[in-house]
C-alpha positions as CSV (number, residue, x, y, z in Angstrom):
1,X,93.7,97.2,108.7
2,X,95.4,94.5,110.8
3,X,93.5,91.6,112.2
4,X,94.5,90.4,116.3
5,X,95.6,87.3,116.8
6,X,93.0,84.7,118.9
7,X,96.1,85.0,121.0
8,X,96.2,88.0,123.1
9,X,99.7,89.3,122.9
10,X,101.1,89.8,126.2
11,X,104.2,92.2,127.8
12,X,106.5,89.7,129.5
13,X,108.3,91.7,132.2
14,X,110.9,89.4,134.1
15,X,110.6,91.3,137.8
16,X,109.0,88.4,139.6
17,X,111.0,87.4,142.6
18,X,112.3,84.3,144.1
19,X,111.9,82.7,140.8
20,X,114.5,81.0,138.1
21,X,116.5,84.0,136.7
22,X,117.5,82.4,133.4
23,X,117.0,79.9,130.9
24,X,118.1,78.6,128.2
25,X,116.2,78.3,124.4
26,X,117.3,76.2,121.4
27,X,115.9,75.4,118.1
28,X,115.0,71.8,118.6
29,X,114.8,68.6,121.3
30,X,118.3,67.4,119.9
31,X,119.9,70.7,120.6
32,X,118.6,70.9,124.3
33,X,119.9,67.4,125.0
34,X,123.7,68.2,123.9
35,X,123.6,71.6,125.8
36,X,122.6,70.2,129.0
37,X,124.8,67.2,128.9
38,X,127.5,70.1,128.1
39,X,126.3,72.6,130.6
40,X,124.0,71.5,133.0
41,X,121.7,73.7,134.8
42,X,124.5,76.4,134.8
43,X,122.1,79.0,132.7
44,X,119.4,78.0,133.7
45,X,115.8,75.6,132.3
46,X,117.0,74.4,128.7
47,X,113.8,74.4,126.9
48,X,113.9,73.5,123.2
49,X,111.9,75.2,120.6
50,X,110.5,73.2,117.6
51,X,111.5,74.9,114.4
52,X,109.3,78.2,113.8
53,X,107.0,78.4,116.7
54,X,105.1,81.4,115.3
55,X,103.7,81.6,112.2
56,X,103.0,84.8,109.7
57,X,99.0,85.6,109.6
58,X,97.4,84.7,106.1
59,X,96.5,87.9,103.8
60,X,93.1,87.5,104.8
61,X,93.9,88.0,108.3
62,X,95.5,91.6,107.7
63,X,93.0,92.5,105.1
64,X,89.3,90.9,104.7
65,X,88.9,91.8,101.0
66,X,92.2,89.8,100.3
67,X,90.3,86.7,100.8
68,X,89.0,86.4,97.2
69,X,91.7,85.9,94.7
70,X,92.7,88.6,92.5
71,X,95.8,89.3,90.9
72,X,97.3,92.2,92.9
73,X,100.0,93.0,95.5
74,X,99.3,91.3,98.7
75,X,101.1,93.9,100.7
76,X,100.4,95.4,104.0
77,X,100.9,98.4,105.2
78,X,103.4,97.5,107.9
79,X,104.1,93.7,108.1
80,X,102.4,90.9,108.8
81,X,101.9,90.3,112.1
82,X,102.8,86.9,113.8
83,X,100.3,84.1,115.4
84,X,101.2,80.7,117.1
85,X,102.2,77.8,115.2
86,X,100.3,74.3,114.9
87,X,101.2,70.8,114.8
88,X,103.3,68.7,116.3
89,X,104.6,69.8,119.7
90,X,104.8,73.3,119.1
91,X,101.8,74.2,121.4
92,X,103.1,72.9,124.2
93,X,106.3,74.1,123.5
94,X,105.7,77.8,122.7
95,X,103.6,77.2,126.2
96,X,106.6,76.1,127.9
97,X,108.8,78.8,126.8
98,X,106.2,81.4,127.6
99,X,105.7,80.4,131.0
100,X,109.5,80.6,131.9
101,X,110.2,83.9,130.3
102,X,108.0,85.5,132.5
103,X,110.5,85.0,135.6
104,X,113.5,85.0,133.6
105,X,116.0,88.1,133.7
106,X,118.0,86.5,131.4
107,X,118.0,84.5,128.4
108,X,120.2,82.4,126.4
109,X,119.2,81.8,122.5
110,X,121.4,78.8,121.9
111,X,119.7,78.1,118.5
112,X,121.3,77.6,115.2
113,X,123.9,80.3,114.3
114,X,122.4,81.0,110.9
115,X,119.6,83.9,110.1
116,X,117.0,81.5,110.7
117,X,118.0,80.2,113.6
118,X,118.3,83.7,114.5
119,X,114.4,84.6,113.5
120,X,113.1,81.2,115.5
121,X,114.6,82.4,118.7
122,X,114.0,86.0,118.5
123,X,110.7,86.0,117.4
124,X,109.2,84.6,120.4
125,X,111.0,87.3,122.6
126,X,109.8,90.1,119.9
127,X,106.1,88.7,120.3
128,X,105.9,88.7,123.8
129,X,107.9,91.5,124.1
130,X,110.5,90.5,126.1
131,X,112.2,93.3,128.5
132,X,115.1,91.3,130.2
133,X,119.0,90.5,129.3
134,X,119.4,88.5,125.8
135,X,122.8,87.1,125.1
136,X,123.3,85.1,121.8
137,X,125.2,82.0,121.7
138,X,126.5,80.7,118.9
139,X,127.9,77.5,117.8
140,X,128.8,75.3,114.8
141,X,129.1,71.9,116.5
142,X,127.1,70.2,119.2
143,X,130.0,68.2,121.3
144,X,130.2,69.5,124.5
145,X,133.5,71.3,124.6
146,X,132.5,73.3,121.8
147,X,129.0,74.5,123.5
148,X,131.1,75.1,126.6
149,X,132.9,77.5,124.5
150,X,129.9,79.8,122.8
151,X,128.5,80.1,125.9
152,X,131.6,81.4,127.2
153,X,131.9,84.5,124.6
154,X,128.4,84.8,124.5
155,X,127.3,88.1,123.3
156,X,124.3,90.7,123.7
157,X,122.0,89.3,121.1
158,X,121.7,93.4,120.0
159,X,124.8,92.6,118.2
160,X,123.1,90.2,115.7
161,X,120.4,93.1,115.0
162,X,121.0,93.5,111.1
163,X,120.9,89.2,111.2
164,X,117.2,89.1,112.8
165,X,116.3,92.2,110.5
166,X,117.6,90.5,107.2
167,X,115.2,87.1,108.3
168,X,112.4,89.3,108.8
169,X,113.1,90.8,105.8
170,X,113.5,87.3,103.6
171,X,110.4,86.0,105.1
172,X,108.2,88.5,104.8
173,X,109.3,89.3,101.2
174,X,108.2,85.5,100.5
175,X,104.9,85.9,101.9
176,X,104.4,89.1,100.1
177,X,105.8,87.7,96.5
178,X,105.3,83.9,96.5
179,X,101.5,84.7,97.2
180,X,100.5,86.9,95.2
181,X,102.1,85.4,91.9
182,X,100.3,82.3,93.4
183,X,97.5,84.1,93.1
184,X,97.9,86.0,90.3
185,X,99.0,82.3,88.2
186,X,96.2,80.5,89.3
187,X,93.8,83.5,88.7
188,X,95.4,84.7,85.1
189,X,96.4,80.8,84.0
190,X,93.8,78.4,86.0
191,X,91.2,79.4,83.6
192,X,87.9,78.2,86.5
193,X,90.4,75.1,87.4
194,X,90.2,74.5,90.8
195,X,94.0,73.8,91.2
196,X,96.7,75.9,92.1
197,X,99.7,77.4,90.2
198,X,102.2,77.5,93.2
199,X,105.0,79.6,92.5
200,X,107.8,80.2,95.0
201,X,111.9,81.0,94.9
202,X,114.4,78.3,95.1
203,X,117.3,77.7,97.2
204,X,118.6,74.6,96.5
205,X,117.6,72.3,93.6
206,X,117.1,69.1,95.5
207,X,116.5,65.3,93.9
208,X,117.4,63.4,90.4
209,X,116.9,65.2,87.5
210,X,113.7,65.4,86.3
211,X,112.2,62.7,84.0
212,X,111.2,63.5,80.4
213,X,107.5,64.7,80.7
214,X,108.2,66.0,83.9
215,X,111.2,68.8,82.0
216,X,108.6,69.3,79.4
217,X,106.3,70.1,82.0
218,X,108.7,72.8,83.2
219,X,109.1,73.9,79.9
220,X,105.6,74.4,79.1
221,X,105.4,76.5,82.6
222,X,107.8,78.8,82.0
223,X,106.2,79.8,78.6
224,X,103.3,80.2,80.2
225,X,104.8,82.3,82.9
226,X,106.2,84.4,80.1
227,X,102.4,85.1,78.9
228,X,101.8,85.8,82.4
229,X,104.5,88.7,83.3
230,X,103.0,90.4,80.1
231,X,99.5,90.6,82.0
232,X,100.4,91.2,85.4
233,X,99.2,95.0,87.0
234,X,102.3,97.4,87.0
235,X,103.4,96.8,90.7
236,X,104.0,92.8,90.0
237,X,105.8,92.9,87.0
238,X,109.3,94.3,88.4
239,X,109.4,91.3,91.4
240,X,107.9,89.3,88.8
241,X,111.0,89.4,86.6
242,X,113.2,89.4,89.7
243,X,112.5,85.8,91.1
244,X,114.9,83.6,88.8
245,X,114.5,80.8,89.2
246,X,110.9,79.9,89.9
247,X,109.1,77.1,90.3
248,X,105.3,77.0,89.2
249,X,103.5,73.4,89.8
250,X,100.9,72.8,87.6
């Protein structure tokens, strides 16, 4: 069972006439500002996103009885559906973009040329469902010449399919995984506490090196993470061992 979104999800169709044809959609403020200094209004309204404007709904959302913490598998039948970001700007961003892609027959997604920048611009066409022309361009600096170029051998953004799908893919398996070992640590190892065991993969270990207590913290985790595995139900234990390294904060 699948919870809808307070926002109704709507069919954009771009087959309004006497209207702008295109425009333009990058990943952040910064981004629009050095593709319209390089292009001008040559494609069309430059309107910059602000990160991921959608979010993933909440287990809960897809499945009532996933409210209450258990230690199971928190996944879906299909996938979890996507809802509107909050905070900051996004609001009024998303609004922005929403507005102008029901007039455009054309748009540009100028946003980074990695898999996530590929998920933030596709998945606000894929939510509203999106009908028209979507070319990709793709760029490794922001000086002008250089975004002159990308837009020049722009492609169809079809061409970037297996991209989009392998984001879809990482994010979704995160929301699956990293919440229900949450879960399943806090419920298995919190013992009543009202804190939680977050655990989650890592890309990038990021700061000094921890101090003293805080590396015997980590040591203490991970044999309690051992005890955990040995208790988890049969369909966590294989991702379980999979996500190397983790990081549970206690």
């Amino acid at each position: 069972m699948f919870a809808i979104c307070s926002h109704a999800v709507e069919v954009i169709l771009p087959n309004e006439p006497d209207v702008p044809e295109q425009i333009v959609i990058t990943e952040k403020t910064s981004q629009a500002k050095d593709v319209r200094a390089a292009v001008g209004p040559r494609y069309g309204e430059i309107l910059p996103a602000e990160g991921h404007l959608f979010d993933l709904l909440e287990p809960e959302d897809v499945v009532p009885a996933w409210k209450r913490w258990s230690p199971i598998l928190l996944r879906p039948e299909g996938l979890y559906d996507t809802c509107p970001a909050t905070g900051g700007n996004k609001a009024a961003k998303l609004k922005a973009i929403r507005e102008a892609l029901r007039s455009a027959k054309r748009v540009w997604l100028a946003t980074d040329c990695d898999r996530e920048g590929q998920l933030i611009g596709q998945e606000i066409l894929e939510h509203y469902k999106y009908r028209g022309v979507v070319m990709r361009v793709l760029f490794t600096a922001q000086d002008s010449q250089t975004i002159r170029d990308a837009f020049g051998r722009a492609k169809p953004n079809a061409e970037y399919a297996r991209l989009y799908a392998a984001a879809v893919a990482r994010r979704q398996a995160d929301q699956i995984y990293n919440l229900s070992l949450t879960r399943t640590a806090t419920v298995l190892l919190g013992k009543g506490a009202r804190r939680v065991i977050g655990v989650g993969r890592v890309n990038t270990p990021q700061g000094p090196a921890p101090r003293p207590h805080v590396a015997h913290a980590r040591i203490v985790a991970a044999a309690r993470w051992g005890a955990l595995l040995s208790r988890l139900s049969l369909p966590l234990r294989p991702l379980a061992d999979r996500i190397l390294p983790v990081v549970i904060s206690i």
